[in-house]
Each structure stands twice: as structure tokens, then as C-alpha cells.
C-alpha positions in Angstrom: -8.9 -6.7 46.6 -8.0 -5.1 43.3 -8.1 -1.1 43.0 -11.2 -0.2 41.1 -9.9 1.4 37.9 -11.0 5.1 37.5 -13.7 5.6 35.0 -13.1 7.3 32.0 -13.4 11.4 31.6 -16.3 12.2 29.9 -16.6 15.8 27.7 -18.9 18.5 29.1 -22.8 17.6 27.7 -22.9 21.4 26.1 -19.8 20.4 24.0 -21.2 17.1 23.1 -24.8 18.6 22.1 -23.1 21.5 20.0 -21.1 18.8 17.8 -24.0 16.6 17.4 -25.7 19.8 15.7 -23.1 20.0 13.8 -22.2 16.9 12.4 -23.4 16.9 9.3 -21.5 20.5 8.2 -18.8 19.1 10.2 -18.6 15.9 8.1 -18.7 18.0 5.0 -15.8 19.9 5.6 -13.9 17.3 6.7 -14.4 15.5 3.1 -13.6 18.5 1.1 -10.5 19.3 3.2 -9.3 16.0 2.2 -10.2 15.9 -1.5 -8.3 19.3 -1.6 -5.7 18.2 0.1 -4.6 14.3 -0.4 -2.6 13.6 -3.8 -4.4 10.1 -4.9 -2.4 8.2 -7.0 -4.6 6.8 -9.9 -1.5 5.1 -11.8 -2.5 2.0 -10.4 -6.2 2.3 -10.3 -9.2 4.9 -9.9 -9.1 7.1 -7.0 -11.9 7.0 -4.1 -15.1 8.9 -5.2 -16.1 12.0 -3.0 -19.1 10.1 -2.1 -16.4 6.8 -0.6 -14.3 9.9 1.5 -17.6 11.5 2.7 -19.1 8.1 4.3 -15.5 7.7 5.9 -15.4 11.3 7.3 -18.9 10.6 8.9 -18.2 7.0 10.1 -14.8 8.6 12.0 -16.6 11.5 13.2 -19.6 8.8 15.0 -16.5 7.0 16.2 -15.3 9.7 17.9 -18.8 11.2 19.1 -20.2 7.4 20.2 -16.8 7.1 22.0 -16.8 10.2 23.6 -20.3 10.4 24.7 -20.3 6.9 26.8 -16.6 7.2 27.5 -16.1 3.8 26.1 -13.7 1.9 23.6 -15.1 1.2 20.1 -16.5 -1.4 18.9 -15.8 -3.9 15.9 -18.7 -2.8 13.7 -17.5 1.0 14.1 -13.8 0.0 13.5 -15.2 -1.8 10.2 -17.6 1.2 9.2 -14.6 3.3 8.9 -11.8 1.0 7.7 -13.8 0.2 4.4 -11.2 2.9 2.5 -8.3 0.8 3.5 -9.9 -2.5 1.6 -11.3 -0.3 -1.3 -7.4 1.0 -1.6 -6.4 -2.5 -1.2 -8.6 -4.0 -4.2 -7.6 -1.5 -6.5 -3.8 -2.1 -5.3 -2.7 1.2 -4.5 -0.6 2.3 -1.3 -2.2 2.7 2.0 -0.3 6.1 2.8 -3.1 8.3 1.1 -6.2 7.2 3.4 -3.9 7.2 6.6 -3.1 11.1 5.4 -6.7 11.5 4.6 -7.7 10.6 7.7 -5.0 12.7 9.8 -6.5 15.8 7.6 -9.6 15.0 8.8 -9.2 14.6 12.3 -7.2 18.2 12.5 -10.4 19.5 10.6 -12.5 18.4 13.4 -10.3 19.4 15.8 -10.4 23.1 14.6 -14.1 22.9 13.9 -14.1 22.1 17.9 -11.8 24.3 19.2 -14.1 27.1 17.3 -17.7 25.3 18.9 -15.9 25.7 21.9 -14.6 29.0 21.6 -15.8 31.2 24.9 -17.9 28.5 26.4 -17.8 28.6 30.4 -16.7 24.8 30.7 -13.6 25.2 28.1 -11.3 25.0 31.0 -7.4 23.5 30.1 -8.5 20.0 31.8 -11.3 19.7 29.3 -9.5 20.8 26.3 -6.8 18.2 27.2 -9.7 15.3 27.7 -11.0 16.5 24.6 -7.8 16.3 22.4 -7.4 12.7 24.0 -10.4 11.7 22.8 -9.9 13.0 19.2 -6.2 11.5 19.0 -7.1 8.2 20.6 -9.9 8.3 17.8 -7.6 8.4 15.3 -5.0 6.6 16.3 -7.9 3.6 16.2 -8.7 4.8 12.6 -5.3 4.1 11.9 -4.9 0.4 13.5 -8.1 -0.6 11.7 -7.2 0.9 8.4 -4.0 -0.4 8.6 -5.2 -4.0 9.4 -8.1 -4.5 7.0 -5.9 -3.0 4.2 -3.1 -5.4 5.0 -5.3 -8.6 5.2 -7.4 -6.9 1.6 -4.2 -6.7 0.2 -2.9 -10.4 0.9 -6.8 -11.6 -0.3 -6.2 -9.6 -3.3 -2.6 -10.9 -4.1 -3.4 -14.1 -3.2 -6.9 -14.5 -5.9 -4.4 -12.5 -8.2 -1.5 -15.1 -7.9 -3.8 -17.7 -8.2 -5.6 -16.0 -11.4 -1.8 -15.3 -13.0 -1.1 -19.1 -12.1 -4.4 -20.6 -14.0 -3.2 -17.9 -17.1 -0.3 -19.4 -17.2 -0.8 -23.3 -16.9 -3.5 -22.3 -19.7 -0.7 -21.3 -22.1 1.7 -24.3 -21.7 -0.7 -26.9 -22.0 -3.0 -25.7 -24.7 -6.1 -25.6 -22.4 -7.8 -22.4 -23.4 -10.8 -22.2 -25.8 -9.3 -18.8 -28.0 -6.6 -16.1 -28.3 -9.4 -13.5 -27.3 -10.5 -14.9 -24.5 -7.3 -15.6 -23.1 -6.2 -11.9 -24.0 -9.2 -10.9 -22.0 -8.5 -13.1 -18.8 -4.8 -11.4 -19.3 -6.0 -7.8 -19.8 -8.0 -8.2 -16.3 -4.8 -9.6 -14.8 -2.9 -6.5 -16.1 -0.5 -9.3 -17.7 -0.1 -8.3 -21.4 1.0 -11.3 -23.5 2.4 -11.0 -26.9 -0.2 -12.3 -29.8 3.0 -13.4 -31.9 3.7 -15.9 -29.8 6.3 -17.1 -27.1 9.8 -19.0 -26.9 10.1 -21.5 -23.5 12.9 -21.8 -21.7 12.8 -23.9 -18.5 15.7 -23.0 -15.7 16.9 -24.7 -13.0 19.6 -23.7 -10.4 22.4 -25.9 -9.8 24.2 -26.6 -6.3 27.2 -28.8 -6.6 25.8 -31.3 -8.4 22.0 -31.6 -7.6 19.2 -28.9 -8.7 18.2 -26.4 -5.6 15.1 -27.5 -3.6 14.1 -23.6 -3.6 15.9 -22.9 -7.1 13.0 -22.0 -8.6 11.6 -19.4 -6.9 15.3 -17.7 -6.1 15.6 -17.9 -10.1 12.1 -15.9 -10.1 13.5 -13.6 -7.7 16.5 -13.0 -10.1 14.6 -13.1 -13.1 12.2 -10.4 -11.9 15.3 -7.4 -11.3 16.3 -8.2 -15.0 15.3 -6.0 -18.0 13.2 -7.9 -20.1 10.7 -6.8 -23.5 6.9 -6.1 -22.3 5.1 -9.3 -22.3 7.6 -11.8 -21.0 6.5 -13.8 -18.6 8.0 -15.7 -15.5 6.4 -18.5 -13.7 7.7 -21.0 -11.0 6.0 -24.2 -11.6 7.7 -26.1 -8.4 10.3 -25.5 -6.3 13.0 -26.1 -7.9 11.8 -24.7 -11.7 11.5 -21.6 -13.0 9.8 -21.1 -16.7 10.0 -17.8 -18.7 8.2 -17.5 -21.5 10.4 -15.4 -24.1 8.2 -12.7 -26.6 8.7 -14.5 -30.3 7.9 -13.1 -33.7 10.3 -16.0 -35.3 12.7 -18.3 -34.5 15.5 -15.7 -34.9 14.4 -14.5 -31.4 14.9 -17.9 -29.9 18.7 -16.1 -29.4 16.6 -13.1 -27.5 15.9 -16.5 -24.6 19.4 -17.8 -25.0 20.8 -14.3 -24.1 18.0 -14.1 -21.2 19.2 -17.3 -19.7 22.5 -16.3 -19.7 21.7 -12.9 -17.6 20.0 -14.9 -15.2 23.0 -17.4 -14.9 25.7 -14.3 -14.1 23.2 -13.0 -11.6 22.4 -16.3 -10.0 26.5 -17.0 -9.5 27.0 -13.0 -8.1 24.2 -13.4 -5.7 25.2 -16.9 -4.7 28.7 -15.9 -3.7 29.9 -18.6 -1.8 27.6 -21.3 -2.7 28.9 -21.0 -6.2 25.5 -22.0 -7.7 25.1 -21.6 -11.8 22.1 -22.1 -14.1 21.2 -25.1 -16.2 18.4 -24.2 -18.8 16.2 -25.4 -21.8 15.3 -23.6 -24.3 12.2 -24.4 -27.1 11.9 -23.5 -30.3 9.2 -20.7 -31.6 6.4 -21.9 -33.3 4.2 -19.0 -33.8 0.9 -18.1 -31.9 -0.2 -18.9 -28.3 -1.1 -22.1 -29.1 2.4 -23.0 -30.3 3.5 -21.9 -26.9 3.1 -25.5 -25.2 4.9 -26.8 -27.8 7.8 -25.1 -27.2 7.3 -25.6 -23.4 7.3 -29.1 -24.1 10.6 -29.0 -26.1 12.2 -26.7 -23.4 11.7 -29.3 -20.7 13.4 -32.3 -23.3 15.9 -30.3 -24.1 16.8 -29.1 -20.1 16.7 -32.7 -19.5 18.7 -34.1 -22.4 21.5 -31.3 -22.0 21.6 -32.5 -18.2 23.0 -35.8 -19.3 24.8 -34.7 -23.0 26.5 -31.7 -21.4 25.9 -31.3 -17.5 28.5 -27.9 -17.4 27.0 -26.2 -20.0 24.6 -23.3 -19.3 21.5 -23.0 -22.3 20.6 -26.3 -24.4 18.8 -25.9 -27.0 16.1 -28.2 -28.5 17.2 -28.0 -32.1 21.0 -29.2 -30.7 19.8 -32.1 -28.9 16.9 -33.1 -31.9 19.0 -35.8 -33.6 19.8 -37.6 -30.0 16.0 -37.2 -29.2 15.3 -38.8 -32.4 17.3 -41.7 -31.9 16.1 -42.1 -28.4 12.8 -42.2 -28.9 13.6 -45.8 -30.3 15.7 -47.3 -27.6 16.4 -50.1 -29.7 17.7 -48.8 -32.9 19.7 -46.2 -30.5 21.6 -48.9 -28.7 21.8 -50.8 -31.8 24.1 -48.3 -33.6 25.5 -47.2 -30.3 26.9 -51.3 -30.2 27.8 -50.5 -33.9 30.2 -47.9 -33.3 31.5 -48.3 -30.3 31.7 -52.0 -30.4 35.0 -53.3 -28.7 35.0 -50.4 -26.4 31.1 -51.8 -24.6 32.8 -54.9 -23.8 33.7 -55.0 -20.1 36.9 -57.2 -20.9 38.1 -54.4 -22.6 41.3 -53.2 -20.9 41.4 -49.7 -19.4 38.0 -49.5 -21.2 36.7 -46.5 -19.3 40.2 -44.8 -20.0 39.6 -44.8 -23.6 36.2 -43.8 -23.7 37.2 -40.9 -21.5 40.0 -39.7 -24.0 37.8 -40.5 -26.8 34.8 -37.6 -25.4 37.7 -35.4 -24.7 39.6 -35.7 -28.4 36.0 -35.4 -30.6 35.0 -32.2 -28.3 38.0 -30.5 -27.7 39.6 -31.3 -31.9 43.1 -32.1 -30.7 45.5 -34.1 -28.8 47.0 -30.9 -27.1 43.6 -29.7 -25.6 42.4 -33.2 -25.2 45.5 -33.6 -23.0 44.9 -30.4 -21.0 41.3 -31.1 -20.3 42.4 -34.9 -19.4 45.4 -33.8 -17.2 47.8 -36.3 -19.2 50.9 -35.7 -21.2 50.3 -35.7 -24.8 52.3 -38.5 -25.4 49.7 -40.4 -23.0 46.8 -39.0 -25.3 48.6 -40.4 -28.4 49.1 -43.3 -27.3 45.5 -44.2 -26.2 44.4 -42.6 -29.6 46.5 -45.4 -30.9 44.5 -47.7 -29.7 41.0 -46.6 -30.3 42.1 -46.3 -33.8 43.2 -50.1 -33.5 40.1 -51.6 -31.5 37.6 -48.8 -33.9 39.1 -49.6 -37.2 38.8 -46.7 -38.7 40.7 -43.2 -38.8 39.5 -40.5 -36.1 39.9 -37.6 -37.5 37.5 -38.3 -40.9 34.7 -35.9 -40.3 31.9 -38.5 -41.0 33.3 -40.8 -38.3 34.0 -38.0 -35.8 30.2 -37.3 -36.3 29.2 -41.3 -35.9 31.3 -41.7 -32.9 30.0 -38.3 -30.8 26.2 -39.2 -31.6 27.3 -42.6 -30.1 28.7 -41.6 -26.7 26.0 -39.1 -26.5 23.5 -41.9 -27.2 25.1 -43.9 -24.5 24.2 -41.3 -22.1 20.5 -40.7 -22.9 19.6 -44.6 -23.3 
């Protein structure tokens, strides 16, 4: 058979009856030792009323006197009595540190305040003095779990509703679904998430691996984003996985270079902290049309333009919407866009075409680069291979490549290509 396990000490009755009497003073000086003594940071919300510390103090002081006087563990409904600091800390998300100090200030109040009840007393032998400082530390150190635990799982309700809040705020603004600028300035105020009245430039970001956007791209992008330095009101939000939007403070459209500038930050971070994974950033940014409700707008441009400059020009970083608004144009008619792209490319579509895809490459590289010698260099060729291929565009375009109005005809034509 098992060994029966010893019972637990209990304190002398006289000790017991004298705290009892004086709870109620005890409790009292407890409280005001800790309202003396704890600093409460109120940067972040308001501090606990006296009245919030006093109820604690008592529910930790019946803890310890229920526990002691049955020599028995707590139970639940105690431990949540005197836990309620921790979610009231939680909700008003400031630091647990102050209550768990609070509570260690109290528990040394009440240990002097028995020491003194005790003072003199024929049962205050060594042995009981040791049970009796057991009993106060073991009661603390449950204070202390409980806190601890029901601040923690507060604080994750808390950030959770809050995310979810910040999420809704944010959808509101890039679709247009909100019913005014003062209500939505409300909901915002609540949220502690100032937005600018002026209005807002999108840009839409996306990290690139090799070739392919990052599953989790998004949210290491709103890691990034959130160590930058960025004006008050800017806002970051990952709307999947793989996409982070930002939504740039705007008084004009001369701050749509403020985004540009923003994106570019985030791109040198994203490559340091990538190291060897060599990962870059491919973004979209809108234009600014002015007031939150111009905001979806320029979300909606942000995520053309990301998606145009992904085809147009996959190594380069920002892409603007007003670059890519003539190629948007066009596409929005397929037909008329491969109409003139047939038009002006004309000999070099047809598959019979000899080294066809040779000469459109050199072609792309000549218009973008503005000579044979870089043309060449990007290419990998000799000049003289450049000139001569250049020879024969100029035979199978009819027409002379370097007149401005044709250099203009034929890059909107193998950009076309790649959108249609």
C-alpha cells in the first residue's frame, strides 16, 4: 500500500483568530502601502483606482486566511477573485510588472503586520513562524501564477478583438465601405490608429524569392515595415500572405515620392535581412487623390500597377500607376492593343521569321538601354553582332530606329505584347 501523505501544518488557532480581527485594518494598509509604493504607468492607459487595489488586497489576504485555516490548496473562484488586476491591466494594455510588484508589497505588509500580532505570544515558537511564512509565500506565489495567467490569456483576447477591429478599419478604407470621415475617425480614435484626414497614397508590396513572390512575404515585409521610420498616420496592413499594403499620408500628389522613397527603405532592409536568400521587393504604388474616400482608388491603382510592372519590368523595384497608364489604357481593349501591336511589330510576330526571338531581344535591349554599346553589354554580344541585327530590324521594320516617335511606337509595342 501507498504511504499516507502527511497532512498539512496548520497555524496556531490564537494566530488565526487575531488576523481574522484584523483583516479589515490589515487589508487597508496593505492598499495604501501599495498606492505609495508602485509607480503605475498611465502612458498607455488609466491606472487602477484605489478602490480596484483595495478589493485585490482583501481577496489575497482571504486567500491566504481560507488557505491557512483548513490547510488546503485554493480554489478556482479564489484564484479568479484576486487575478481580476491582471485582466483589468490587460484591457487597458499596460505591463503586468506593476500588479506582480503590487502584490509582493502587499504580502511583505502582511507579513510584518503578523510578525507584530504575533509578537510575544506563547505559541510563536521558530516551527510555527517557518509554517507561517510558508503559508504567506506559497500564497503569493499562487497570486502570481494566476495573475500572470489571466493577464496573458486578457492580453491575447484583447490583441486579438484589437487586430481584428484594426483589420475591419482598414478593409473599410480600401474599399470605400464606410458611411463618413467622422465616423470612421471615431472607430480609429478608439483603435488608437490616427489616420490622416488629407488623404492616403497606396502602395502594395510583395517580396520576391528567385522568381516567384514569398508564400510568407507579406507578413516578413510587415515585420520590416514596422522597424522603419515613417510620418504619424501611416498605416501597414497584410492583406494575405504574400502582400503587404501601406497606406502612405498624402496632402498631394507630390508626396506620392514620400511612398516611392518608403518602398525603397523597405526593399534595402528586405535584401540585408534576407542575406542569403537574396530576396528584393517588387511594389505598386497609386496615385493620391485627396480624402479617405480617394484612398481605394489609389489602392486599386497600386495593385494594377504592381501587377503591370511585374510583366513590363520584372527587376525593377517601385512601379508607378501614372508610368504604366498608357499600357493600361491600351489593354483595357485587347483588341485595338494587339491590333497596333501587329502594326508595329509586323514581320517580327511571324513565327517564320528567322532568329525572330533574337531580334526582338536586341530590339528591348537597344530602345531601353539608347545605344549599341550598352545594348551590347546588357546582351553579352559584340557590338558588331548588335549592329548587325539592328540592320535587320531596320530592314524587316521599315523605318529608322533611332526617330524618337518610332522609338516610342515600338517600346509601347513590346510592352503591349507582354500585358495582352
Amino acid at each position: 500500500m501507498a504511504p499516507k501523505s502527511k497532512p498539512a501544518p496548520q497555524l496556531p488557532p490564537a494566530l488565526m483568530a487575531e488576523l481574522e480581527r484584523r483583516r479589515a485594518g490589515l487589508a487597508r494598509h496593505m492598499a495604501r502601502a501599495v498606492v505609495a509604493v508602485v509607480h503605475w504607468d498611465d502612458s498607455t492607459g488609466v491606472p487602477p483606482q484605489r478602490e480596484a487595489i483595495a478589493k485585490a488586497c482583501e481577496a489575497g489576504l482571504d486567500l491566504f486566511l481560507a488557505t491557512a485555516r483548513e490547510a488546503r490548496p485554493a480554489t478556482p473562484e479564489e484564484l479568479r477573485r484576486v487575478a481580476q488586476l491582471g485582466i483589468l491591466q490587460a484591457r487597458s494594455s499596460q505591463s503586468v510588472e506593476p500588479i506582480l510588484a503590487a502584490y509582493r508589497i502587499a504580502a511583505r505588509v502582511a507579513w510584518d503586520a503578523i510578525l507584530r500580532a504575533w509578537r510575544g505570544h506563547p505559541e510563536a515558537t521558530p516551527e510555527a513562524i517557518m509554517i507561517t511564512a510558508n503559508y504567506v509565500f506559497a500564497a503569493l506565489d499562487q497570486v502570481a501564477a494566476e495573475v500572470t495567467k489571466t493577464y496573458l490569456h486578457a492580453r491575447e483576447q484583447h490583441l486579438q478583438r484589437g487586430t481584428r477591429a484594426r483589420a475591419r478599419l482598414f478593409h473599410a478604407l480600401i474599399s470605400d465601405n464606410f458611411d463618413s470621415d467622422l465616423e470612421l475617425q471615431k472607430q480609429a480614435l478608439a483603435l488608437n490608429m490616427p489616420i490622416a484626414a488629407t488623404g492616403y497614397v497606396a502602395a502594395v508590396s510583395k517580396l520576391v524569392v528567385g522568381n516567384h513572390d514569398g508564400a510568407r512575404g507579406g507578413e516578413a515585409l510587415g515585420e520590416v515595415a514596422a522597424s522603419l521610420d515613417v510620418p504619424r498616420g501611416a498605416i501597414h496592413h497584410v492583406t494575405d500572405p504574400s502582400t503587404l499594403v501601406t497606406l502612405w499620408p498624402a496632402e498631394s500628389a507630390a508626396d506620392v515620392e514620400g511612398a516611392r522613397q518608403f518602398v525603397t527603405q523597405l526593399h534595402k532592409e528586405a535584401v540585408n535581412r534576407s542575406g542569403s536568400a537574396r530576396a528584393r521587393v517588387r511594389a505598386g504604388i497609386g496615385g493620391y487623390h485627396a480624402g479617405l474616400r480617394g484612398i481605394s482608388r489609389s489602392y486599386l491603382e497600386a495593385q494594377q500597377a504592381i501587377e503591370a510592372g511585374r510583366k513590363l519590368r520584372p527587376d525593377a523595384i517601385a512601379h508607378g500607376h501614372d508610368e504604366v497608364i498608357p499600357h493600361l489604357v491600351l489593354a483595357q481593349n485587347p483588341r485595338l492593343a494587339e491590333r497596333f501591336v501587329a502594326h508595329s511589330l509586323g514581320p517580327l510576330l511571324d513565327p517564320r521569321t528567322r532568329n525572330r526571338e533574337q531580334l526582338l531581344e536586341t530590339l528591348e535591349a537597344y530602345l531601353s538601354r539608347g545605344s549599341v554599346k550598352d545594348a551590347a553589354a546588357e546582351l553579352n554580344l559584340h557590338r558588331h553582332t548588335v549592329l548587325y541585327r539592328l540592320d535587320k530590324l531596320r530592314e524587316l521594320l521599315g523605318g529608322d530606329l533611332d526617330t524618337p516617335a518610332i522609338r516610342l511606337r515600338l517600346q509601347l509595342a513590346l510592352d503591349l505584347r507582354k500585358l495582352i
